[in-house]
C-alpha positions as CSV (number, residue, x, y, z in Angstrom):
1,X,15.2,-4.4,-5.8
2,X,15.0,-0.8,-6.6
3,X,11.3,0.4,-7.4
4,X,11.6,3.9,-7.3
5,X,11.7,5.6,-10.9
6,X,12.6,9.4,-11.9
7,X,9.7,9.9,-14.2
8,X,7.1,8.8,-15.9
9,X,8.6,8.1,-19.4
10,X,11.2,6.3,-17.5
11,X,9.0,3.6,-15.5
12,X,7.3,2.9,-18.6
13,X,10.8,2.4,-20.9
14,X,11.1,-1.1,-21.5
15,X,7.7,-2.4,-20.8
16,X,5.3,-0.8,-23.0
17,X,5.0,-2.1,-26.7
18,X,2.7,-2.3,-29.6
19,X,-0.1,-4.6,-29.5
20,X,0.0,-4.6,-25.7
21,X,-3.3,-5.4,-23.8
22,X,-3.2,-2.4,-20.9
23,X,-5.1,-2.0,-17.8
24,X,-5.5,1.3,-16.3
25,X,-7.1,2.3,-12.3
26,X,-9.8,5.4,-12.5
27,X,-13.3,5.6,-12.7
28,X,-14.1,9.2,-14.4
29,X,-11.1,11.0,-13.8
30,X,-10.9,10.2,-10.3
31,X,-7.6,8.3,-9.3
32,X,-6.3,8.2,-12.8
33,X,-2.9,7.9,-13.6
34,X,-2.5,11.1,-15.5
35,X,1.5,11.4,-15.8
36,X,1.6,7.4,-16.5
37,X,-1.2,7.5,-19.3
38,X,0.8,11.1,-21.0
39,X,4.0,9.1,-20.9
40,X,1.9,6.0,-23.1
41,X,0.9,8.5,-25.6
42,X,4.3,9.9,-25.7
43,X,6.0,6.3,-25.9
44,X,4.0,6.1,-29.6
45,X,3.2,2.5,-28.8
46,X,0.1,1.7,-31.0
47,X,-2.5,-1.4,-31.3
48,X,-3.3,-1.4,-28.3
49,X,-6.0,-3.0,-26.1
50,X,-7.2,-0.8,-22.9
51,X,-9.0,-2.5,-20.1
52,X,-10.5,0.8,-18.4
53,X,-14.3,1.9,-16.9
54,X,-13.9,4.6,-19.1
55,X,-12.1,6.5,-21.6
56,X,-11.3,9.4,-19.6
57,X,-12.8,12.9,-21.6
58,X,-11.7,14.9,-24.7
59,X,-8.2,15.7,-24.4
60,X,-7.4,14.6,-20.8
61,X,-7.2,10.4,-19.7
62,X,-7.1,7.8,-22.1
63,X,-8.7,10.6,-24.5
64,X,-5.8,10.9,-25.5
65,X,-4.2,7.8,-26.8
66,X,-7.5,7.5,-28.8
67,X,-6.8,11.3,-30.2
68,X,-3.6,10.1,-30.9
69,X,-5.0,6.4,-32.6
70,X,-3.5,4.6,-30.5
71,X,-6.0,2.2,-28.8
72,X,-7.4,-0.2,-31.3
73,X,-9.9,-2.0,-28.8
74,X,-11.7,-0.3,-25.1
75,X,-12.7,-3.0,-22.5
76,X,-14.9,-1.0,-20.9
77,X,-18.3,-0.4,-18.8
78,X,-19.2,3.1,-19.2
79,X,-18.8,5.6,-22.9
80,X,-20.5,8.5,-22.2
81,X,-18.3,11.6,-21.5
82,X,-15.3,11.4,-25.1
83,X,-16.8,12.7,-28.3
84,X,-14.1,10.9,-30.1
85,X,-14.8,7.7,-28.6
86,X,-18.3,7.6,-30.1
87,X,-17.0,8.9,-33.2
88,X,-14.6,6.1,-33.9
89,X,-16.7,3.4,-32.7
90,X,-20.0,4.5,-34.8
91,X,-17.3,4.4,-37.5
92,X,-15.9,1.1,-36.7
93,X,-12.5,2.5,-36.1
94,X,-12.2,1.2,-32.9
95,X,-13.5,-2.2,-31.2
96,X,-15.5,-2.0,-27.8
97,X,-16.0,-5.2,-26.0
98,X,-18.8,-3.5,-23.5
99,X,-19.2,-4.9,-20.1
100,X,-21.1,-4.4,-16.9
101,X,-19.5,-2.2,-14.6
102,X,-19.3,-5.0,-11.5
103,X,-18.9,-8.0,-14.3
104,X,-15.3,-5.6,-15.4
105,X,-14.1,-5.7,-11.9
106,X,-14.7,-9.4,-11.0
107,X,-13.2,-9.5,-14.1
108,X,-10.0,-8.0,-13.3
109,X,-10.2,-9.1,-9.5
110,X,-10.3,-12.6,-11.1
111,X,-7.0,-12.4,-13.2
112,X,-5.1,-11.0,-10.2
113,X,-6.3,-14.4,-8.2
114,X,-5.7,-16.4,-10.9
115,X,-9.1,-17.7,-11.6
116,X,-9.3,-18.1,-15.4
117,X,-13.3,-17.6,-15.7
118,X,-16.5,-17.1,-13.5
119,X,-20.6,-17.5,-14.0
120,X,-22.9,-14.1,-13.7
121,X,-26.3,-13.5,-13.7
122,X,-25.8,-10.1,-14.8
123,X,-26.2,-9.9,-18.7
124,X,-27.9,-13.4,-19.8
125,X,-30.7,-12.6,-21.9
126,X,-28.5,-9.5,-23.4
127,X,-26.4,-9.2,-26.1
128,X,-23.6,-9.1,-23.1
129,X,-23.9,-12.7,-23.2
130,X,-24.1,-13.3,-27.1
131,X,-21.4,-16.0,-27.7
132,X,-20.7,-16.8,-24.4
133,X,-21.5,-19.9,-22.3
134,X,-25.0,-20.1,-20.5
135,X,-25.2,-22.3,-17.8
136,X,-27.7,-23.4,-14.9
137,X,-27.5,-23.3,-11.2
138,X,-30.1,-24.1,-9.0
139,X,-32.8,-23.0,-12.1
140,X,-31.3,-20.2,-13.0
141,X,-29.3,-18.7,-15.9
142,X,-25.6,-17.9,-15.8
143,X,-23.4,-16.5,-18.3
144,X,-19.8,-17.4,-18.0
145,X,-17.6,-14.6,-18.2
146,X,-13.4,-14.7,-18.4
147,X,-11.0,-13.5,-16.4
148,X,-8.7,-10.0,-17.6
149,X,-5.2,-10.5,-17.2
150,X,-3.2,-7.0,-18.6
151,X,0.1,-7.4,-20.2
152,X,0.6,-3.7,-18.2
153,X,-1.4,-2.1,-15.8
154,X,-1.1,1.7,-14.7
155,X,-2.4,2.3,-11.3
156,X,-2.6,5.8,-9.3
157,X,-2.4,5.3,-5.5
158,X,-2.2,8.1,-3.2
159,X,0.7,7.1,-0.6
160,X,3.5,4.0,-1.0
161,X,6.4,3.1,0.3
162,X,9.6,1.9,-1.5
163,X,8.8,-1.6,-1.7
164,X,5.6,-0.7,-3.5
165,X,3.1,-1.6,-0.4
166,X,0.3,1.0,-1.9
167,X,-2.8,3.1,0.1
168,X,-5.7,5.1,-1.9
169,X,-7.5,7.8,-0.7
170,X,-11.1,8.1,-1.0
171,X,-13.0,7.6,-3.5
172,X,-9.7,7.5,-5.9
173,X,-9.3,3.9,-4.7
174,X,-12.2,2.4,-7.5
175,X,-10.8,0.5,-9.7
176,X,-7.1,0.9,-8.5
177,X,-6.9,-2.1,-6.7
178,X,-8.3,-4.9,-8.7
179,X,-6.2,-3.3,-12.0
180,X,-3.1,-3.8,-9.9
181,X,-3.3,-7.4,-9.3
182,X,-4.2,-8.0,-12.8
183,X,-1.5,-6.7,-14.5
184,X,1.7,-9.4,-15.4
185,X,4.0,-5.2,-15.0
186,X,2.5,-3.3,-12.6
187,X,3.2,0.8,-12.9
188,X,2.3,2.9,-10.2
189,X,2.1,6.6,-9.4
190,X,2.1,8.5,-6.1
191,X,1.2,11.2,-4.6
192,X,3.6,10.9,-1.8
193,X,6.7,8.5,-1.6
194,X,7.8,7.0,2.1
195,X,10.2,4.6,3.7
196,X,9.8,0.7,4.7
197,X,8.1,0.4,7.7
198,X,6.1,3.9,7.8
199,X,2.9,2.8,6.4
200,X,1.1,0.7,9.5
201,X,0.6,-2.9,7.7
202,X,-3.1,-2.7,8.4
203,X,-3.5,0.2,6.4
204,X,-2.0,-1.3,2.8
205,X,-4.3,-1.8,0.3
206,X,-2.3,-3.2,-2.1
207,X,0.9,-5.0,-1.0
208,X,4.0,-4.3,-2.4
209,X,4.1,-8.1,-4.4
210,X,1.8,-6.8,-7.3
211,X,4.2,-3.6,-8.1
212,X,7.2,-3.5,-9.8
213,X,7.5,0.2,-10.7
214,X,7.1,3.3,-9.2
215,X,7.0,7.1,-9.8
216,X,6.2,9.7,-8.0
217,X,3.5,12.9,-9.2
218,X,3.4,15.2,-6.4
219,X,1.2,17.6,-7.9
220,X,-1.7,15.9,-10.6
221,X,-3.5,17.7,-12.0
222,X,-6.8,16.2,-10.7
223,X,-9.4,17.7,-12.9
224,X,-13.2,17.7,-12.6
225,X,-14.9,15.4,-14.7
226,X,-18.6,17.4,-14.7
227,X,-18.1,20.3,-12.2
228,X,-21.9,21.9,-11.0
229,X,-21.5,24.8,-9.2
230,X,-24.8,26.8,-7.3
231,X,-26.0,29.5,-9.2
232,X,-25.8,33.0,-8.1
């Protein structure tokens, strides 16, 4: 099964389509998939659902599809850094089911394992747990929280072979892995693109099972999310 995909807009043809619930690896702007989510906004797809930590910035990550109206609903833990996220949202345009930032990646490490819900400590007593099921263990309160399965997930990895066995680098890895194995179509892009066999198993991070596509980016853009530099 051929993996490998020429472009962006070409990995995504087929899959992507309105209403879709999407998942996308990145924490800031680290180890986002910057070609995959500029090929979503040029697909036009609409209505959709993001599962992210964040909507990227202004103009750059998932900034975009919101510039662009085209996310209807952010699953996400952290809103601080998009001017036009806290614009719609203050104006009801867009939905926001806000979660804790480790309660959003059990959450997606869940779906990938296929276990449909979990209990938390983390939110009971909040308005995290409004309308959710509270439950006792041992004398203390739990909130049960379920599992995030993505119709789609975009994932950035920095190395993987042709059969989709993936390695981050760094700090990039974040959210990456857990978004993966959520997603029922995962799209991944690359930084660099080997053969079968030259990535030493104990070095995978994802294995090739959760990908089905692949592109390769050679040359991201990478940008800076807050950049502080030392005064003269």
């Amino acid at each position: 099964m051929n993996k490998i995909y020429p472009d962006a807009n070409a990995a995504l043809a087929g899959v992507v389509q309105d209403g879709q619930t999407v998942a996308v690896g990145g924490f800031g702007l680290c180890g986002i998939p910057e070609a995959l989510i500029e090929a979503l906004r040029d697909s036009g797809v609409k209505g959709l659902t993001a599962i992210s930590n964040n909507a990227g910035v202004d103009g750059f990550g998932l900034g975009q599809l919101l510039e662009t109206r085209q996310i209807k609903k952010m699953v996400a833990s952290y809103v601080g850094e998009n001017k036009e996220f806290a614009r719609q949202y203050l104006a009801g345009e867009l939905e926001l089911e806000f979660t804790p930032q480790g309660t959003l990646a059990e959450k997606l490490r869940a779906g990938g394992a296929g276990i449909p819900a979990f209990f938390t400590k983390t939110g009971v007593g909040t308005i995290v747990a409004e309308g959710k099921e509270i439950r006792e263990f041992d004398g203390e309160q739990y909130v049960m929280e379920r599992s995030l399965v993505a119709d789609v997930s975009l994932v950035k990895a920095w190395k993987a072979d042709k059969a989709g066995n993936l390695v981050y680098r760094k700090t990039a890895r974040n959210f990456n892995p857990n978004v993966a194995a959520a997603g029922k179509i995962t799209i991944v892009e690359v930084e660099q693109l080997v053969e079968v066999g030259e990535i030493d198993p104990d070095e995978v991070h994802t294995p090739g099972i959760f990908v089905h596509r692949i592109v390769l980016n050679a040359h991201p853009e990478k940008r800076i999310e807050q950049r502080t530099v030392r005064s003269n």
